[in-house]
C-alpha positions, 0 to 999 in steps of 0.5 A: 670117524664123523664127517667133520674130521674126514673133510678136515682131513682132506681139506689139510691134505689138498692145502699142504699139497698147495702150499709145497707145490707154491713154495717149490714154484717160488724157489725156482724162480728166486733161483733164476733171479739174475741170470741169463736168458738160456743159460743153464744152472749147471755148468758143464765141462772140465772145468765144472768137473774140478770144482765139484772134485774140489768142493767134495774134497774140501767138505771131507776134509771139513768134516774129518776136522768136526769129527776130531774136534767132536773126539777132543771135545769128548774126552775133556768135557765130562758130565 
């Protein structure tokens, strides 16, 4: 390896590290856009708890259908 491709190595190492570490830092102001000083990203309590339990509940029952229609899609579309 000659000079060149070691320091175009690094050079695109350290700039991908930069351009995550950027986006990331974006992502988590645009995600506390709109909300309260002090408030928290998660809510705790009951009431958080039943809506994660259904939110689970309703992408399993989501994904046991794309499943079904994945097996029905199978048997009538044959190559």
């Amino acid at each position: 390896m000659n000079a060149n491709r070691i320091i175009d190595m690094i050079v695109r190492r350290v700039m991908r590290r930069l351009v995550n570490h950027g986006v990331d830092k974006g992502i988590d102001m645009a995600s506390k856009v709109g909300r309260k000083p002090g408030q928290s990203d998660v809510e705790n309590g009951p009431e958080a708890d039943r809506q994660m339990r259904d939110a689970t509940k309703r992408q399993n029952q989501s994904a046991k259908q794309m499943r079904q229609v994945s097996r029905q899609m199978r048997r009538f579309m044959k190559f």
